[in-house]
Phi, psi and omega in degrees: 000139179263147162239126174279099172285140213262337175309315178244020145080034179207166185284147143228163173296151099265096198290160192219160182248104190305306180347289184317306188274333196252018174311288185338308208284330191256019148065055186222160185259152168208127175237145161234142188020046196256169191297140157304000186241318161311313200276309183287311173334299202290294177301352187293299194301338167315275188280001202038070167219166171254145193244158172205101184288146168259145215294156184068328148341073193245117188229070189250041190260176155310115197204123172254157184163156161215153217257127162227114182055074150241119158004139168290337185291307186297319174305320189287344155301324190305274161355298162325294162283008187282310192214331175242127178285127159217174143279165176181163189201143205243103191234087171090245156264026202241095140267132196280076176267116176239155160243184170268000000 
């Protein structure tokens, strides 16, 4: 993968994790260790919702997994058990995340 910097105007080689950069075009979800505000981002634009964490609620582990046609019940069950219990409920486009 080429990269720019953009302060000294040149390119450099970078290895990438094709899984990862190229899930979107194969119409998969893929997270590696990513952050709960990364992970709601990516499904909000996915699934068309909105997430709503509860307030006091800290939920920063890392959470992987890869998605090809699944239901949002289904990622978030996954998700849910990879490394933090946490819960949640699905009201319209409105999801709700707590934990437990």
């Amino acid at each position: 993968m080429a990269s720019f910097n953009k302060n000294s105007h040149e390119f450099s080689k970078v290895t990438f994790n094709a899984d990862k950069e190229l899930a979107w075009k194969n119409q998969t979800l893929y997270f590696k260790d990513a952050g709960l505000n990364d992970m709601t981002k990516a499904l909000e634009r996915w699934y068309g919702v909105t997430f709503h964490i509860r307030s006091g609620d800290k939920i920063e582990t890392g959470f992987t997994g890869k998605f090809k046609d699944k239901s949002l019940e289904y990622v978030l069950d996954v998700l849910s058990k990879d490394q933090e219990d946490f819960s949640y409920t699905i009201n319209e486009k409105k999801v709700s995340v707590f934990k437990n």
